[in-house]
LOGU-503326 format. One line per 2 residues: their letters; for each residue z, y, x of C-alpha. Coordinates in pm, 1 decimal. Each point is the difference from the previous one (the first is absolute). Layout:
A) Z:Y:X  ... $
***
This chain:
XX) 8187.7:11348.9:10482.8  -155.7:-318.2:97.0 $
XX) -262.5:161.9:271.1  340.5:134.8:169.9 $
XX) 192.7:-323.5:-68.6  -287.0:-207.8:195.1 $
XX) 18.8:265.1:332.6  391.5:0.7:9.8 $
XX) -10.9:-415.7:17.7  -281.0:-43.0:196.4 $
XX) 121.2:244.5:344.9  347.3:-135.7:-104.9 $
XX) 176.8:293.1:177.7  347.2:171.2:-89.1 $
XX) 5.6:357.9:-2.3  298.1:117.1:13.0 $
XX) 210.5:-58.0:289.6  290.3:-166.0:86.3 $
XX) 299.9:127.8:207.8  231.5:-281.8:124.6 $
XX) 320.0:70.4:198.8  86.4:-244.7:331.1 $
XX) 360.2:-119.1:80.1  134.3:-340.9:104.1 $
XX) -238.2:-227.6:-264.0  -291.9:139.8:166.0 $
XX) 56.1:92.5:392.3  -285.5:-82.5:236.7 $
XX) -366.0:-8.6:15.4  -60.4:-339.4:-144.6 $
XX) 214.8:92.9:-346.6  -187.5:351.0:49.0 $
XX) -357.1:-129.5:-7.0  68.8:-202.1:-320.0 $
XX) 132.5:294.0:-199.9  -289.8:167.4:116.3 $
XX) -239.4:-251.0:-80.6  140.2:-36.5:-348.8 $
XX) -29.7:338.9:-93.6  212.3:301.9:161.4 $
XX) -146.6:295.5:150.2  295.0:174.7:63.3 $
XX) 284.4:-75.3:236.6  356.7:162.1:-107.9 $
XX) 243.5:13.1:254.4  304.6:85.1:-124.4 $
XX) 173.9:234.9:259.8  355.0:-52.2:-154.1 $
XX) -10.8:-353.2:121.9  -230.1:-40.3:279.6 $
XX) 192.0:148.9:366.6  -258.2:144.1:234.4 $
XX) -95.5:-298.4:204.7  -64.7:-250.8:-287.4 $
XX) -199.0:271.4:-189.0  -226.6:51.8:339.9 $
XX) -2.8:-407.8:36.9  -156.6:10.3:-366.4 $
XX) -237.5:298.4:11.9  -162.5:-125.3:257.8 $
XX) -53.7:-384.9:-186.0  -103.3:198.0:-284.0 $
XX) -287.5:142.2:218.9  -58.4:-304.3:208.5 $
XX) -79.5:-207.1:-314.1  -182.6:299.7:-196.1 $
XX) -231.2:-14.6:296.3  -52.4:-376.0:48.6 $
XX) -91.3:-17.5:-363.4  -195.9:336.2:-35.1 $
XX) 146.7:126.0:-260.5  135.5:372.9:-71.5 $
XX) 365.1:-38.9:-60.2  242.5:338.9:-19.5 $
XX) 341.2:27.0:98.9  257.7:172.6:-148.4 $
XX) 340.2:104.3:177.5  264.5:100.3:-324.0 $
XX) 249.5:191.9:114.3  380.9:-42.3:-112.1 $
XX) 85.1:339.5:-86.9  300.6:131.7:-161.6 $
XX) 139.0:-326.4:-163.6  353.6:-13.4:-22.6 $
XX) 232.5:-293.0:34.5  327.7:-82.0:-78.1 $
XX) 203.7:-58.7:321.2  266.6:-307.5:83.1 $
XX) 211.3:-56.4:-241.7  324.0:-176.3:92.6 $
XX) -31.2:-351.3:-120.2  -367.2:-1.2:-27.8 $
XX) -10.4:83.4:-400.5  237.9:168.3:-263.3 $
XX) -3.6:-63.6:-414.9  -82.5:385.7:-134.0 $
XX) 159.5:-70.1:-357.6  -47.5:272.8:-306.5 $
XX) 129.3:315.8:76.1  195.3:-103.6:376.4 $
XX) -37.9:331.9:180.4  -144.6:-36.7:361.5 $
XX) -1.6:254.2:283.1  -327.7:38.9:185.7 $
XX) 70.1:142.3:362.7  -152.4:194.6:295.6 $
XX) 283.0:-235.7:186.5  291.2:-209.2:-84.5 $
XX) 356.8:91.2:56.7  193.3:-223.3:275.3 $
XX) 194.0:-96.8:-318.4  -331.7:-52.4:-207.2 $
XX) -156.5:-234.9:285.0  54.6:-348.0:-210.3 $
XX) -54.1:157.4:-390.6  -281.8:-133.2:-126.0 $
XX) 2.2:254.1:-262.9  -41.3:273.4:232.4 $
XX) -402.3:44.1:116.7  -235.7:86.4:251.1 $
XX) -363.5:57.4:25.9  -248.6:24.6:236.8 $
XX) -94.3:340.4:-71.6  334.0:146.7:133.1 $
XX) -48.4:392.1:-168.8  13.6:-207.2:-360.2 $
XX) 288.0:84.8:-114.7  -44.8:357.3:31.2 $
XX) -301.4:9.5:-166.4  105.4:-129.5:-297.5 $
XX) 81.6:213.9:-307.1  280.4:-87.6:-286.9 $
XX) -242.3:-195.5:-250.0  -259.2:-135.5:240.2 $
XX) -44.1:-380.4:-83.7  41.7:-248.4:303.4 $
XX) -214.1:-340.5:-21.4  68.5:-276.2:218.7 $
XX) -179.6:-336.2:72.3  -355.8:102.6:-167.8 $
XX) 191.4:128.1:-268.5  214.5:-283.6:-118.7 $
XX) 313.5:201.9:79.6  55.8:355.1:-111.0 $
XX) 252.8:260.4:52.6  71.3:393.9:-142.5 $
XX) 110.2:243.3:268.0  285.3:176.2:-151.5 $
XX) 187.4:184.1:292.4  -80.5:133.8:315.7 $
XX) 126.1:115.0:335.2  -103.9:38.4:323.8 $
XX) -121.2:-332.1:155.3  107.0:-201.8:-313.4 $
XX) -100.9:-41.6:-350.9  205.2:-214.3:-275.4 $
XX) -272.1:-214.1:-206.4  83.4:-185.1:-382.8 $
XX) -204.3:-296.8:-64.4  -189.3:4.4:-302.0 $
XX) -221.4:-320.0:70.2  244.5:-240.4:138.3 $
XX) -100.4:-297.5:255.0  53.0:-85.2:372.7 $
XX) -95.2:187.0:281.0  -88.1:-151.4:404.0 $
XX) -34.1:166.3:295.4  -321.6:122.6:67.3 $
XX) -133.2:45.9:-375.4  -224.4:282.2:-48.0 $
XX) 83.0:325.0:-182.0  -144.3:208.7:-184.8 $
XX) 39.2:338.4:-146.0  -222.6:67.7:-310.3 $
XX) -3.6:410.1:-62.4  203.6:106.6:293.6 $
XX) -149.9:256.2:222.4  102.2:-97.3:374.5 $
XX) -52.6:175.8:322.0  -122.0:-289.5:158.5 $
XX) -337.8:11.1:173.7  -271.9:-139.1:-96.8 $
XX) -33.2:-234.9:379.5  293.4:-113.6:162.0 $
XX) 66.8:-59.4:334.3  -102.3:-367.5:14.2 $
XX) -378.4:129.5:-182.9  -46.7:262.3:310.4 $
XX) 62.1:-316.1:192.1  -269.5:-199.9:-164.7 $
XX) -255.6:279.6:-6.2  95.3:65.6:385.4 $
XX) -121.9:-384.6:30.9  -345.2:49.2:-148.3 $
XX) -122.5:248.9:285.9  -39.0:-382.9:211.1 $
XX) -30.9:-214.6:-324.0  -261.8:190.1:-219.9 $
XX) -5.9:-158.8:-369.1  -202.3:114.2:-331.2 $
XX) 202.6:124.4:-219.6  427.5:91.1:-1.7 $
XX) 193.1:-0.5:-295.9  220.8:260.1:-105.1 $
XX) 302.2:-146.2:-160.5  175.2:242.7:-277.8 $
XX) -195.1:310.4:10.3  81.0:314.9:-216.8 $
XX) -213.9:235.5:19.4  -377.5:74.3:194.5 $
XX) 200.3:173.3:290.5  142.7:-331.4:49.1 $
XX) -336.8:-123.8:78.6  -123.8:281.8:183.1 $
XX) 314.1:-44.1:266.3  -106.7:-413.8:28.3 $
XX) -363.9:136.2:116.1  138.2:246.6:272.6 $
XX) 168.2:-255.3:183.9  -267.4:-229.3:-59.7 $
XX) -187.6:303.4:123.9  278.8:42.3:302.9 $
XX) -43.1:-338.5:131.2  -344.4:-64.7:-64.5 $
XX) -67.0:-242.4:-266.2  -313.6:8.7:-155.7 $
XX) 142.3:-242.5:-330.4  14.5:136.1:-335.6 $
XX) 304.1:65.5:-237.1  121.6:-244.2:-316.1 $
XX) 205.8:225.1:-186.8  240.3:-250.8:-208.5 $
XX) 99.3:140.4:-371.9  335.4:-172.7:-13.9 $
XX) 254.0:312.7:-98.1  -20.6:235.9:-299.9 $
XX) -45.5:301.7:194.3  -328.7:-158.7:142.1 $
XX) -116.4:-55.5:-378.5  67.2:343.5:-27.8 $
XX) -206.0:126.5:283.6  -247.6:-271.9:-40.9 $
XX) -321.8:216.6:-21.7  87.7:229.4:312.6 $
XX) 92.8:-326.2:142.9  -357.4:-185.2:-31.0 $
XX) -125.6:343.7:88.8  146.6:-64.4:349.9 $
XX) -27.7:-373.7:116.4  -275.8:-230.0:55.4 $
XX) 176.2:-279.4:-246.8  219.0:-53.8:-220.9 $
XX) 237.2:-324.0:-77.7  193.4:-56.5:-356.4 $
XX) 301.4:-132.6:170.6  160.2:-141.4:-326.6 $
XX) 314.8:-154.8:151.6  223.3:346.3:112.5 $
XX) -190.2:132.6:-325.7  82.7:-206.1:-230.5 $
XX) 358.7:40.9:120.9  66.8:372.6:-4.0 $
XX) -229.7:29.6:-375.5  56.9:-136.2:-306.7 $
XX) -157.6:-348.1:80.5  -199.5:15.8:-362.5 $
XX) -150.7:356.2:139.3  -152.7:-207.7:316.3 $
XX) -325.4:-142.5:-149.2  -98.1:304.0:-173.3 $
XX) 77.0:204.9:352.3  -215.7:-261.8:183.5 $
XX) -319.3:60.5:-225.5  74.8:350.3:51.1 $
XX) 0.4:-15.4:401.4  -344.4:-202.7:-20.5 $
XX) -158.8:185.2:-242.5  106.8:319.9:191.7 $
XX) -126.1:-144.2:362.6  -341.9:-162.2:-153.3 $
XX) -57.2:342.4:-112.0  37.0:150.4:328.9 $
XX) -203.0:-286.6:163.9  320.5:-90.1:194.4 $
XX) 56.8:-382.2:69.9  285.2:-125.4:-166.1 $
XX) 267.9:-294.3:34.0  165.6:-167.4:-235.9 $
XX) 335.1:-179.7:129.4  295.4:-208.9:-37.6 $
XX) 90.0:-289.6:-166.9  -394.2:-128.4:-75.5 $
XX) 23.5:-359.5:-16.5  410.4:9.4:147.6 $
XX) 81.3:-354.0:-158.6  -267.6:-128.5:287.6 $
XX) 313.8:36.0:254.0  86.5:-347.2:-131.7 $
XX) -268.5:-111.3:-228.0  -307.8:-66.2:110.8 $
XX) -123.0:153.2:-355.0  31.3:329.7:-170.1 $
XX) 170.4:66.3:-330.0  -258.7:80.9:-291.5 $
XX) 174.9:399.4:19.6  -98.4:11.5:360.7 $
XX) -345.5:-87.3:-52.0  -7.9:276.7:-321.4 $
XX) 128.4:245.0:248.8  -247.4:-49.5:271.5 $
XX) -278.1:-16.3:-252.5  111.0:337.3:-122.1 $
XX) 19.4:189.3:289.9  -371.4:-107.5:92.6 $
XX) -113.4:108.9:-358.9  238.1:340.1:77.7 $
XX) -191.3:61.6:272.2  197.0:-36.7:306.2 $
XX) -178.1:-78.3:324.7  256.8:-266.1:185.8 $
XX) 271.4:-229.3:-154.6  286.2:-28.7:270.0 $
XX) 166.8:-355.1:82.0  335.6:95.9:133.1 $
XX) 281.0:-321.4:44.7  -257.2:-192.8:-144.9 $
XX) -194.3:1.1:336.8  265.3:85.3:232.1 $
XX) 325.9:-246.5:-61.8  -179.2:-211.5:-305.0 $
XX) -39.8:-394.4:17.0  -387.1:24.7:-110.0 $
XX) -145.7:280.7:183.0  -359.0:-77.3:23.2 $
XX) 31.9:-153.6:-377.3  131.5:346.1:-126.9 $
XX) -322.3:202.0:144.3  -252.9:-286.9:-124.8 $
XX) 159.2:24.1:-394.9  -6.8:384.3:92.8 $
XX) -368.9:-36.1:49.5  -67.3:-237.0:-294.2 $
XX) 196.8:224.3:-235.8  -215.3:319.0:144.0 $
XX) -296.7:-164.7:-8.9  44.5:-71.3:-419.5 $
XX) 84.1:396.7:-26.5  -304.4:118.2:161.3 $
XX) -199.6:-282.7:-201.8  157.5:169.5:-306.6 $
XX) -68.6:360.6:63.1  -352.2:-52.4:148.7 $
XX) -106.8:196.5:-308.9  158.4:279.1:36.9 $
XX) -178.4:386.2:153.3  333.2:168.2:118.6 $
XX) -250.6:301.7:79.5  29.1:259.5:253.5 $
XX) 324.9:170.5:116.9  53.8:261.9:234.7 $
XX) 282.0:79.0:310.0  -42.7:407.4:65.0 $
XX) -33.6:41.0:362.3  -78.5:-338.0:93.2 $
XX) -305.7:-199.7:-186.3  -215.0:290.8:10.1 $
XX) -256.1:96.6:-292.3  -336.6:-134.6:170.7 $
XX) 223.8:-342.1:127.2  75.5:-39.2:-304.8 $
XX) -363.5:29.2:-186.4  -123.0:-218.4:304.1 $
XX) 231.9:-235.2:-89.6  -88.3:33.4:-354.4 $
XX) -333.7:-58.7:-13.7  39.6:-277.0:274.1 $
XX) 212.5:-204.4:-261.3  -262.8:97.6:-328.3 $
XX) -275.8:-129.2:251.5  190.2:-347.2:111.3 $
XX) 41.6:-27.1:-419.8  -316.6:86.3:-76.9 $
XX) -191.8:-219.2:237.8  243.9:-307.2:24.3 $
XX) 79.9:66.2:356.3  155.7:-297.5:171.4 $
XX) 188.2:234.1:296.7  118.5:362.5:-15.8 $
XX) -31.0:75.3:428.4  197.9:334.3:39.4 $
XX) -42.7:151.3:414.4  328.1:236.5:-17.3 $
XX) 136.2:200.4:325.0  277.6:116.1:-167.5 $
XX) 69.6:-307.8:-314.5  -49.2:299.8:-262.9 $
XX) -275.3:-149.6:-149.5  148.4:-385.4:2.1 $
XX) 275.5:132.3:-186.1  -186.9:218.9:-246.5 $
XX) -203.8:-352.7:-50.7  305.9:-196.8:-74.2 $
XX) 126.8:252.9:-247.0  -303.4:-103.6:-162.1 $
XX) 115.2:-305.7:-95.0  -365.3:-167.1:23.7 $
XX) -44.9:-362.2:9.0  -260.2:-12.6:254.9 $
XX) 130.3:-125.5:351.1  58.5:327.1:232.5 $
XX) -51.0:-39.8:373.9  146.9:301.9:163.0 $
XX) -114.7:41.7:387.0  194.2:273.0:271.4 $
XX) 31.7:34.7:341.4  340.9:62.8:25.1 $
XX) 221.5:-338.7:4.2  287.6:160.3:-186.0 $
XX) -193.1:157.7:-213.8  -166.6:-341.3:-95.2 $
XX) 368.8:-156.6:-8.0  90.5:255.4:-211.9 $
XX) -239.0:-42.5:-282.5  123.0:-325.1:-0.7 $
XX) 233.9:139.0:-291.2  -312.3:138.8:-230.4 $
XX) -39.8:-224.6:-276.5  -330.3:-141.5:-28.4 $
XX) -72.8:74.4:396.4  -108.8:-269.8:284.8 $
XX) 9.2:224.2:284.2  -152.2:-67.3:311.9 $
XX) -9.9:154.4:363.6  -388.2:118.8:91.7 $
XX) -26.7:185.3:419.1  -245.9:273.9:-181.1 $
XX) -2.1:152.7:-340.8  -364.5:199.3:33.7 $
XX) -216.4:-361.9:54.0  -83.0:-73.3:-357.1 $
XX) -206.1:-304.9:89.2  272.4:-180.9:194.6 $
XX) 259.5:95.5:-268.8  -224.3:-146.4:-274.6 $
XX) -89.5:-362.4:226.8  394.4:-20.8:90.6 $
XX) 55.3:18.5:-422.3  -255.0:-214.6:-93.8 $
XX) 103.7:-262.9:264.8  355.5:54.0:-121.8 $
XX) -90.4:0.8:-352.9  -244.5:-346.9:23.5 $
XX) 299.9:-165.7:162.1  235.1:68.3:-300.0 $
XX) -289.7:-92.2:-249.4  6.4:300.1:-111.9 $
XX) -406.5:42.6:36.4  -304.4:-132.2:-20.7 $
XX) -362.2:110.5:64.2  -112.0:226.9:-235.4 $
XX) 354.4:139.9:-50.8  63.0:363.2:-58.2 $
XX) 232.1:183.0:267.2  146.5:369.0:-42.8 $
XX) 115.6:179.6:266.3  188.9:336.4:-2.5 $
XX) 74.3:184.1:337.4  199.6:297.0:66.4 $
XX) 18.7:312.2:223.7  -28.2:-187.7:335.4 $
XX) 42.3:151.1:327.9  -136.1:172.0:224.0 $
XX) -298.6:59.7:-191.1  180.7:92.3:-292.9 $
XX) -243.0:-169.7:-257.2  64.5:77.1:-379.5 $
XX) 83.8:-303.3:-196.0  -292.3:-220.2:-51.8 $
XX) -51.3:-309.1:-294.3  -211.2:-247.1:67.1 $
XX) -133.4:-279.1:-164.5  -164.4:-311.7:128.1 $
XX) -93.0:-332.4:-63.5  30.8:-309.2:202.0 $
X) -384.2:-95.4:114.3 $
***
């Protein structure tokens, strides 16, 4: 263990990334460049509340300052999707005692206009796709009510978990099967908006099924956009479906908040081992979200349960830990993402022992990749390499190599900017832009050049480098090894 102990402190990196979302505590390039600087690599913007013309303002700092800075820094666009909302309620709020009955509505009655006890939602087609015995849950779950009558337009609701309600609250409907599809009109919006504003990766918001994911791509396809698909587990039926699921997207996020509102909150952590065990299996890069170090709204330090939880998830396996409110409306923004990286950093530290061993995605990390990659990481082990150098025209082989799970520090070089923005989501991954792929001498200078002013090596050091199928030659994957004159 000590060998290992000794490399992980002395190139001082964090592996696995860190997704932070921006809001008012961290508009503009100035508050951008210090996140960046203190750790993220991914940029969330939240679609639900971002309009059109702040979100282009913001894209384009995002790039400005990822390119005064060199540094690879992805951008993901998370769509709204089907989340429903309560509508106004006269007076603002309403007390739900035990066992009131409430109507829930298509629309009110002239004579129902000023009943607070009379609903609305968002989702106007509600009502009639409720059954007798569906449960209701208001406000994340802190308010619950029984359907137990229906007509057309209306249902009548009993509470069974009393409390108050506000306008705007969000609702969920845990087991009921609803008609509603899967992007709304406000997500065709957003994806029309990427054909001028490409990003890295969208999120789908409260997928079902594979199909679901499979519609995102063709109109990603329609309009254009090269970025690749974050499927978020946050409803049952997605647990359900969650192999076909990872089958079907390029990444995967355990969106624990919806989640842990429409399941049996105790079922959540086992569920969330499940998703990452699932997606490291299938080499797909994984997420891990909401509520990480939440306190740091308005603390500038984490509860001892936060830290546990983050530490977790790294030892779980997942990929990315997700700063939501923390990063976006939080007092201590740029605090949050340096105790993210300190807390990261002692997980890694921890595990630095451990061989996860190879894994396999059918279709994707194909059988010679994948023995490539292999013996690449047994050779790095085996002769202390200081720098794993991976040439990749399609980021296959990076993320086969950060499945891996190896300690050595992995350069990843393409030719494609969003492809190198993109890998800036594979754990263990520096990726960097390079104008050709087939000149294995310049590749190798611009790495050790990069790698001497990290202090990562030293002459006499031992560099391996993996490349794969490159175009237009076509070459077969190639490992190298070399050592710094």
């Amino acid at each position: 263990m000590g060998s290992l102990q000794t490399e992980h402190e002395r190139d001082g990196q964090v592996r696995t990334k860190i997704v932070a979302t921006l809001g008012p505590a961290s508009r503009g390039r100035p508050m951008i460049r210090r996140l960046i600087e203190a750790g993220v690599d991914v940029i969330r913007l939240n679609a639900s509340h971002m309009p059109h013309a702040e979100r282009s303002a913001t894209l384009a700092d995002v790039r400005a300052v990822a390119a005064e800075i060199d540094r690879a820094v992805a951008v993901l666009l998370d769509l709204g999707g089907p989340k429903f909302r309560l509508g106004p309620i006269p007076g603002g709020s309403v007390e739900c005692p035990a066992d009131a009955h409430f109507r829930l509505v298509t629309e009110r009655e002239p004579h129902e206009v000023d009943d607070p006890t009379v609903l609305t939602c968002t989702y106007r087609d509600l009502p009639d796709d409720l059954r007798a015995g569906d449960t209701v849950l208001f406000a994340d779950g802190t308010v619950a009510m029984d359907v137990v009558a229906t007509a057309p337009g209306r249902v009548t609701l009993r509470v069974t978990l009393p409390g108050r309600l506000r306008s705007g609250q969000g609702v969920n409907l845990p087991g009921a099967r609803l008609k509603v599809p899967a992007l709304t009109e406000a997500d065709l919006a957003d994806i029309a908006w990427l054909a001028d504003h490409p990003v890295d990766y969208v999120g789908l918001s409260f997928a079902r099924t594979a199909d679901d994911v499979r519609l995102l791509r063709e109109h990603l396809d329609r309009v254009g956009s090269r970025a690749h698909i974050v499927t978020k587990i946050e409803k049952p039926e997605a647990v359900a479906h969650l192999e076909a699921i990872i089958q079907a997207t390029d990444a995967v996020m355990v969106a624990r908040g919806d989640l842990g509102v429409e399941l049996d909150v105790a079922r959540v952590p086992a569920i969330q081992k499940q998703i990452l065990a699932a997606c490291r299996a299938a080499r797909v890069p994984v997420v891990t979200a909401t509520q990480m170090l939440q306190s740091m709204e308005s603390s500038n330090r984490p509860t001892r349960a936060e830290a546990s939880d983050v530490f977790n998830a790294v030892l779980d396996g997942t990929d990315a830990v997700m700063l939501s409110g923390e990063t976006a409306i939080g007092q201590y923004p740029v605090e949050t993402v340096e105790v993210m990286n300190r807390v990261l950093r002692e997980a890694e530290h921890f595990m630095a022992t451990t061989d996860p061993g190879p894994t396999t995605r059918d279709g994707w990390i194909t059988p010679v990749t994948d023995a490539v990659v292999e013996a690449a990481a047994l050779a790095a082990r085996k002769l202390d390499a200081r720098l794993l150098i991976v040439a990749t025209e399609t980021g296959r082989s990076a993320l086969a190599v950060s499945k891996y799970r190896r300690r050595t520090p992995t350069l990843a070089f393409a030719a494609d900017p969003t492809l190198v923005n993109r890998m800036a989501l594979y754990w263990g991954v520096t990726p960097r832009l390079i104008n050709d792929l087939s000149d294995y001498e310049r590749i190798l200078r611009e790495a050790e050049t990069w790698a001497q002013a990290q202090g990562l090596i030293q002459r006499g050091d031992v560099v391996v480098m993996l490349r794969g199928t490159v175009s237009p030659t076509r070459m077969h994957n190639t490992l190298v090894v070399h050592q710094i004159p």
